[in-house]
C-alpha positions, 0 to 999 in steps of 0.5 A, a space after each residue: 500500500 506505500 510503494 510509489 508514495 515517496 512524492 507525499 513522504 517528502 512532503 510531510 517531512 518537509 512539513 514537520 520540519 517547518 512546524 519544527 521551527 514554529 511553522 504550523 501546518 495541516 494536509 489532507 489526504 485525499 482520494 477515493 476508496 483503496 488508494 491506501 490513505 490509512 497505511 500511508 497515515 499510519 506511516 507518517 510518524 515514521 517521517 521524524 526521529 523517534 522520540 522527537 515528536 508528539 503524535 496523537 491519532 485518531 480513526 473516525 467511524 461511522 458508528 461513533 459519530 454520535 459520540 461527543 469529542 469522540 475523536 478529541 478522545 482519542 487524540 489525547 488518549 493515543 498520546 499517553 501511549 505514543 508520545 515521547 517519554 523523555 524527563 520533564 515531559 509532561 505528556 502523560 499529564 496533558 492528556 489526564 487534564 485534556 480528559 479531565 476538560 472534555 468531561 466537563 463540557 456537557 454538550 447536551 447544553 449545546 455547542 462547545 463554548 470558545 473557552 472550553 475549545 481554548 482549553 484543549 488548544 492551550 493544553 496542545 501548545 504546552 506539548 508543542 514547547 517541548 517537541 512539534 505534535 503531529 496529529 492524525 485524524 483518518 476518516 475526517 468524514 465520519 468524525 463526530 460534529 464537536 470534534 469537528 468544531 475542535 479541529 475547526 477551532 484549532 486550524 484557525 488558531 495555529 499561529 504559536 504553534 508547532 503542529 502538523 495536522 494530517 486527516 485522510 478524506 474520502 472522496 463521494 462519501 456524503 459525509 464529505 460535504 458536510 460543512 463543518 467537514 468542508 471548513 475542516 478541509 478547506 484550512 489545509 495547506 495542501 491536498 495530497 492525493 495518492 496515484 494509482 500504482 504503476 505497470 512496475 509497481 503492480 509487477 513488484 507487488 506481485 513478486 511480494 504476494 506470488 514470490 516470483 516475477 510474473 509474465 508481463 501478461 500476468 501483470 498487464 492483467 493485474 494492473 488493467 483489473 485494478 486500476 492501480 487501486 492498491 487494495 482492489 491488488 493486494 486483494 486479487 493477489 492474497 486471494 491468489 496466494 491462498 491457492 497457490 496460484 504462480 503469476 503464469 499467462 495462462 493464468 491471467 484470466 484468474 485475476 480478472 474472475 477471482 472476487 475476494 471475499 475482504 474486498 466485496 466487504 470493504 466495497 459493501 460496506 462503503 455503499 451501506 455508509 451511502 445515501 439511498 439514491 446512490 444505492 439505488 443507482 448502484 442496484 439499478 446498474 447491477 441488475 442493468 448491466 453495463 449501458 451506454 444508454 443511462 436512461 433506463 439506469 436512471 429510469 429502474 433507480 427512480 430519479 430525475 435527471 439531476 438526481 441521477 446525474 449527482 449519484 453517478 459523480 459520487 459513485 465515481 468520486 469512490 471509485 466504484 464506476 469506470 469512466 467519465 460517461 458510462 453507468 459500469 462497474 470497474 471489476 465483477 467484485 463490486 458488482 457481487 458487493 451491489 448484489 450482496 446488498 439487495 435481498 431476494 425479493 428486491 432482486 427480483 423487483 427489480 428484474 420485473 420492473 426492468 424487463 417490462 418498461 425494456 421491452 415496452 419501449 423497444 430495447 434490443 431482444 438481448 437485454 430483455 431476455 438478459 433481466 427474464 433469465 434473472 427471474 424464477 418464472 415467466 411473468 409475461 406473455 411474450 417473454 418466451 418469443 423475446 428469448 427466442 429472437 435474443 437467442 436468434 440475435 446472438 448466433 448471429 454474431 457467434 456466441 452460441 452458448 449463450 443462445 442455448 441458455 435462452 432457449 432452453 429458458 424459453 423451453 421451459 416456459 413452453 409447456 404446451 406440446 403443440 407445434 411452437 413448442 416442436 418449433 422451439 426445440 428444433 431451434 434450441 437442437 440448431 444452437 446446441 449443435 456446435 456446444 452440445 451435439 448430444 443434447 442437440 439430437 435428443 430435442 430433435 428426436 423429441 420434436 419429430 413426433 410433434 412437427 406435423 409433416 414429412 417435409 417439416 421433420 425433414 426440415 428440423 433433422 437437416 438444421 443438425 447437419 446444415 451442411 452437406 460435409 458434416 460429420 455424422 454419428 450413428 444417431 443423426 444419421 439414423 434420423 436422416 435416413 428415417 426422413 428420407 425413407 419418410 419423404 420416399 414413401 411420400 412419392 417425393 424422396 424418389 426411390 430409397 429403400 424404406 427403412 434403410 436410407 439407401 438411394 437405388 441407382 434410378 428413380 431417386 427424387 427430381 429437381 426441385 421444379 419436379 419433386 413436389 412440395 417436399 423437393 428441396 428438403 428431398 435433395 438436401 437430405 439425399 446430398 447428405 446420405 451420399 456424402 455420408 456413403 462416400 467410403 462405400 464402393 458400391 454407393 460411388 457407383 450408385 452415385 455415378 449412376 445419379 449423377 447420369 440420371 440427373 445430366 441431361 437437365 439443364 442448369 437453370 433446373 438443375 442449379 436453381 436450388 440450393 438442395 439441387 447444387 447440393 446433391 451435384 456437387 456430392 455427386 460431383 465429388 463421388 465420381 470424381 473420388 471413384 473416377 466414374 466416367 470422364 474428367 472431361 465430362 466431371 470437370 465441364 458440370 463442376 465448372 459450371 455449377 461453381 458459377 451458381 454458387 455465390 462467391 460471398 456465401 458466408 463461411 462454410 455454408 458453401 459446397 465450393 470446396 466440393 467441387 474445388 476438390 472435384 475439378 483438382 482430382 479433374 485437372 481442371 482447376 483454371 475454372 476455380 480461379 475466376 471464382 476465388 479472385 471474386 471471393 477474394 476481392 469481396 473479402 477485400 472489402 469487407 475482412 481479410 481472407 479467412 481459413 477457408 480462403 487460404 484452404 482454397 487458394 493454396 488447393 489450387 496452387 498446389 493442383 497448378 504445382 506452384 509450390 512458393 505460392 501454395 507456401 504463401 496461404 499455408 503459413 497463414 492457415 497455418 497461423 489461424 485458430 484450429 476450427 471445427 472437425 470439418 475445417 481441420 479435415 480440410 485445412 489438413 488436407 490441402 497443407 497433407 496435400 502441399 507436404 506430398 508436392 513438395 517433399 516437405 517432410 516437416 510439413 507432414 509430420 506437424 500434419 501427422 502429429 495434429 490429425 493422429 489425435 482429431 481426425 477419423 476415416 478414409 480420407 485422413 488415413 489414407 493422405 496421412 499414411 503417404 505423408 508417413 512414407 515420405 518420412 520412412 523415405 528420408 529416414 532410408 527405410 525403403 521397404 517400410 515406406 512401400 509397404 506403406 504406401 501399398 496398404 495404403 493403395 489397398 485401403 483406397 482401391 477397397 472403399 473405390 477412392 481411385 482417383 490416380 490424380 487425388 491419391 498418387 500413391 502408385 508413382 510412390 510406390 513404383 519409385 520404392 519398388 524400383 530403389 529396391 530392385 524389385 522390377 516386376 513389381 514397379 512395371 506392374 504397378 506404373 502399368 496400372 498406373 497408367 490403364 487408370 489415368 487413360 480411363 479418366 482422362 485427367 493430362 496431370 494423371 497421364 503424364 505422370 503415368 507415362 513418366 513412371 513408365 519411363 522410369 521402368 521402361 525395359 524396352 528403350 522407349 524411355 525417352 519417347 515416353 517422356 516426350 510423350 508425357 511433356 506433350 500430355 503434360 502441355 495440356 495439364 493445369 500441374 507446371 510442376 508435373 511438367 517441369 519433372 517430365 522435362 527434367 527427366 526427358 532433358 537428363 535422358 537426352 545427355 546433351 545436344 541443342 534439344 537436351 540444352 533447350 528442355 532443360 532451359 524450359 525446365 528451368 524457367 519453370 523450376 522458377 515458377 513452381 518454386 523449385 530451386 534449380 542449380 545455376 548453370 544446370 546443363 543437359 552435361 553437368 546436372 547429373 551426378 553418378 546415380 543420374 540424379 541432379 546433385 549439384 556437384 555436392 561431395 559426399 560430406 556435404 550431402 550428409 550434412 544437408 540431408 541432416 540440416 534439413 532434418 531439422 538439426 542445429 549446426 551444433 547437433 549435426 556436428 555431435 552426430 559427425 563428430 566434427 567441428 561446428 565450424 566444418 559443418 558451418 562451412 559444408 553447408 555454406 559450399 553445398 548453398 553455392 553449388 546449389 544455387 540458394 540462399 539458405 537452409 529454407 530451400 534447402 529441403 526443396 533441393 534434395 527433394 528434386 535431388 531424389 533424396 526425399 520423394 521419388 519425383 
């Protein structure tokens, strides 16, 4: 309470060394509650020599104020105890004859007449001819009126003496304006008033209380929750230390909750000791909340404007409120000392009257429902509709939890089992989704029998799963496949088995304009069932079979609803996962169906990284662009690009091969807060995806490590698993890494996932198979490899088929097969499949005018991908001895490179050679300049295109 006090020490020294030389004085100290006046009064005697001063003290207290000269009393009371025992004092006797005095004044007779003050004046001048007096008075607003007129009396009267006086004043308490208190004052010298505590201070009180130095976000916290009220701080932090709390940043937010129980008292009873108005402004604020529109503070506390003006200066002159302009409470402890103060049933008053005269005179939903929530039972007719539009108003701008109170609030407040009540629990289900999935299928299950259509019970199951990628348990997937039998039966869900949630092959619901009355929820509910059965064989195929059905329509049928973009675009994403028909024909309807879909659509209620997906696994992705650059300039202008918007761009430029770019979005999604399972899945995905590209083996594992403990199913296992391989790869465990890759083709050809340009995980294995020897097993594999890229169509696919074949080619085609690939390849979206076609063809014509200008056109397009080519790689001088690109490194480099980029410091690297940290400084800095880079950064990107990471 006396750190940063030195200021008002001074001064008092100051001031008893002029009443030593017969220069009288009074300060007061003034300020409003816990900025320590008491502990720096206390303090004061210890501003001169012991022995050399006089002191009496005095507290004054609201319950003495009653008590005539109480505080005179205890002036000359303290002064028999602490006054300096020196010989020929004659303390000990002024004090029996300033009793004896005070007892012969009767103040029942009236005032104190001039002589009977005159006496205790002369009784204090004879201590002041033996050493100055210093005299305390604490609480100067709460002392007795008689001691007030003494005190009065004495200031004008101190000319001869040597006397200091020093009283503590209270700013906003009532007794302050007391005149009698205000003459008092108004005789000091000087008003001192104590500051708030600074960052340093605050930061040395907590290393007093925690006894270590706290985070500068620990002390931040502390400093901005109390203000620098010393005993709002000392409060927080002995509760603190009570539960061995260490002054962490992750336990920053404890400062801003912990209420101590000795503070609420100090805060409790300041406001008993207030007048009625400003108590019942306090009350009115606590049950308001905090307001930027006073009136209703002032309305609910039943004052006039002036009125309420005053109660707010004296709640700031105590420091209860924060701000110049608003009715708010600086900390939830004082709000706690208001509600602390009020009983039940005045609460609750309050709440009724607030919530009334709100919602009569059209204040938002929220801070009506904010005063019904406080109530024990509804009290008024549309109390239930107010919590549901607060409820509506809330999930709007993305606080979920609360709406789930306000519902589940007007839940119970309808009782009636008819539709509004069926209405209700769907709404509550919708919010609960994101908080409490199980309590959210459980209302929806009891609202079913309530909802009084199929098409209604459709509409309630399908605000569980608003979107067609959200996961589904066994529960709501139940629920789904019940509607849908439902909507079947009704001859408008198409033909599905009943009971089951199958969809056949034909005959499944229409377009929108087709289906009847229920079409829309028909599609919606189809779109999510086949999104669920996309690991499922026999569903691709079914699928496929759909989407066939449903081609010859026209987009103006097919696209106009949101259910019919919906289903395609599944559909769109099962052929394309199954490589059902053409990438042509897969590529042309994605395409065309992303130009319906708005490119502002909020969030992830947009099936846009459906089709992404589609037209990536269709090399068709040149259509994607326009449609992004519209998002992202309508981002532009309303927030920066969000997760969504850097999955999306860094899908594209991954599926384009440009990897720097795809680098540039990763490391922003990277820094994004980690969303919901479907967000994670994807973002995962598209960063699993850019790891494989690129061989960033880094990448993979920080992917790896996230998804092993978040993600389920097909896709994020089999992705996942290939980005182990690459690991095993660079670790040299060969075998491992194909047997890898080979469960992992087993585990996609099973579920029908055969898409050669989603999931390469052929060209993985038949460059391990061919490292290790094993020939049969490479030709087999880029043999497939290649049936299945011709299939589909996609030029990435076949191009890089053709090149695998050249690589196990046995015939001595293997550089016509490259040419053919670089022809394919022209017409792919991928620049960096390319650009590893005419490496391999420019290495496997040796030299000449062709090799020379392949291998230029490959460097050039090593630039635009991102890939570090060396300087002054030629068709002669680019290939080591294994006829590899190496860059000339000796086998001492190449090994501290390949650790380097295993994520090792110089230092550990010259551990694991047992050499100097300076050779493997100077390894590196050769192997830089052969290979034409700055840096460790590209350094993982070099060795990958060496082949040391990722058969390319």
């Amino acid at each position: 309470m006396l750190l940063e006090r030195d200021a008002e020490f001074a001064t008092v020294r100051e001031a008893l060394r002029a009443a030593g030389e017969g220069q009288s004085s009074q300060l007061l100290l003034a300020g409003p509650l816990g900025t320590g006046r008491s502990s720096l009064l206390r303090e004061l005697p210890g501003c001169a020599d012991p022995g050399t001063v006089y002191v009496l003290r005095a507290n004054a207290a609201p319950a003495e104020r009653d008590f005539p000269f109480g505080v005179v009393r205890q002036l000359f009371d303290s002064l028999s105890v602490t006054g300096p025992r020196r010989a020929g004092t004659d303390a000990p006797q002024a004090a029996e004859a300033a009793l004896r005095v005070l007892d012969d004044i009767a103040p029942d007779t009236g005032p104190p007449t001039d002589r009977a003050l005159d006496e205790l004046r002369a009784l204090l001048a004879g201590l002041c001819t033996t050493h100055p007096v210093l005299l305390l008075v604490d609480d100067l607003q709460w002392a007795d009126t008689w001691s007030l007129r003494w005190l009065a009396h004495l200031a004008s009267r101190r000319d001869g003496l040597r006397l200091l006086v020093v009283c503590t004043l209270r700013d906003g308490d009532p007794g302050s304006g007391d005149p009698l208190v205000q003459e008092v004052a108004a005789e000091s010298s000087q008003v001192l008033r104590p500051a708030p505590l600074s960052l340093p201070a605050t930061e040395e009180l907590v290393r007093v209380h925690l006894g270590e130095s706290p985070a500068p976000e620990f002390a931040r916290t502390c400093y901005r929750s109390s203000r620098g009220n010393p005993l709002h701080l000392e409060s927080v932090l002995r509760g603190l230390a009570t539960t061995g709390c260490r002054p962490l940043a992750a336990n920053a937010a404890l400062v801003r909750t912990l209420c101590p129980p000795h503070l609420r008292e100090r805060i409790l009873g300041c406001l008993l000791s207030q007048p009625k108005p400003i108590r019942d402004v306090a009350a009115a604020i606590a049950v308001l909340g905090e307001q930027s529109d006073p009136e209703p503070v002032g309305r609910l506390a039943g004052l006039d404007d002036v009125g309420f003006a005053a109660a707010l200066r004296s709640l700031r002159r105590l420091g209860l409120l924060a701000g110049a302009t608003r009715a708010r409470f600086p900390h939830r402890v004082v709000r706690d000392a208001v509600v602390s103060s009020m009983s039940a049933a005045e609460r609750q008053r309050l709440h009724e009257e607030a919530a009334g005269f709100l919602y009569a005179d059209g204040h938002p939903a929220e801070q009506v429902a904010a005063q019904l929530m406080a109530l024990p039972a509804a009290r008024y007719p549309w109390s239930a509709a107010v919590l549901r539009s607060a409820a509506d108003t809330a999930l709007r701008r993305g606080a979920p939890e609360q709406a789930v109170r306000w519902l589940r609030r007007a839940l119970l407040d309808a009782v009636d089992q008819d539709g509004d009540r069926a209405s209700l629990l769907v709404e509550l289900a919708a919010a609960e989704r994101a908080v409490d999935p199980a309590a959210a299928e459980l209302h929806v299950a009891q609202a079913l029998p309530l909802l009084p259509s199929a098409r209604d019970r459709a509409a309630a199951v399908l605000r569980l799963v608003p979107r067609v990628t959200t996961p589904l348990t066994p529960s709501v997937l139940d629920l789904l496949q019940r509607v849908g039998a439902e909507l079947g039966g009704s001859g408008t869900g198409g033909d599905r088995a009943a009971g089951a949630g199958e969809f056949g092959e034909a005959g499944g619901a229409g377009e929108a304009g087709e289906a009847g009355e229920a079409g829309e929820e028909a599609l919606r509910v189809e779109a999510r069932l086949r999104y669920a059965q996309c690991e499922d064989h026999a569903q691709l195929v079914r699928s496929a079979a759909r989407l066939r059905e449903l081609e010859p329509a026209g987009p103006d049928v097919a696209f106009r609803s949101r259910g019919g973009r919906e289903l395609r675009a599944v559909l769109l994403l099962a052929a394309m996962l199954g490589a059902e028909g053409e990438a042509e024909q897969i590529a042309r309807q994605a395409g065309a169906l992303l130009e319906w879909e708005p490119a502002t659509a909020p969030g992830r209620q947009t099936v846009a990284p459906l089709l992404l997906f589609a037209l990536v696994g269709a090399d068709a992705v040149r259509t994607a662009e326009s449609w992004l650059n519209a998002a992202e300039r309508d981002h532009g202008r309303r927030t920066p690009a969000d997760a969504l918007g850097h999955e999306q761009r860094a899908l594209v430029h991954v599926a384009r091969g440009r990897l720097s770019q795809a680098r540039t979005h990763a490391e922003q999604l990277l820094q994004q807060p980690a969303g919901d399972w479907e967000s994670r899945c994807f973002s995962l995905s598209v960063l699993a995806a850019l790891a494989l590209s690129a061989g960033d083996r880094h990448l993979g594992a920080q992917v790896v490590s996230e998804a092993s403990s978040a993600l389920t199913g097909l896709l994020p296992t089999a992705i996942f698993g290939l980005l182990g391989t690459l690991e095993q790869t660079h670790e040299g465990e060969t075998a491992k890494a194909l047997e890898t890759a080979l469960d992992c083709g087993r585990q996609l050809e099973a579920a029908g996932w055969r898409n050669p340009v989603f999931f390469p995980w052929r060209p993985w294995a038949v460059s391990l198979s061919h490292r290790l020897g094993d020939r049969h097993l490479a030709v087999t594999l880029a043999a497939e490899e290649y049936a299945r890229a011709t299939e589909w169509g996609a030029p990435v696919a076949i191009g890089r088929a053709l090149r695998l074949r050249a690589r196990t080619d046995e015939e001595g085609r293997g550089t016509e097969l490259l040419r053919e690939a670089v022809e394919v390849l022209r017409d792919s979206v991928n620049e960096l499949e390319l650009y590893r076609a005419m490496r391999d063809l420019g290495r496997s014509l040796a030299a000449g005018p062709e090799a020379e200008r392949v291998l230029r056109e490959a460097g050039e397009l090593a630039v635009s991908c991102g890939v570090p080519w060396p300087a002054g790689a030629s068709a002669a001088g680019s290939r080591g001895p294994s006829g590899r690109l190496d860059g000339g490194l000796t086998p001492s480099e190449s090994r501290v490179a390949s650790l380097a980029v295993s994520g090792l410091t110089n230092q550990e690297i010259a551990v694991e050679l047992r050499v100097s940290a300076r050779a493997v400084e100077k390894h590196l800095t050769n192997s830089y300049r052969k290979l034409g880079i700055s840096g460790r950064r590209e350094l993982a990107a070099v060795l990958h295109e060496m082949g040391t990471d990722v058969p390319g």
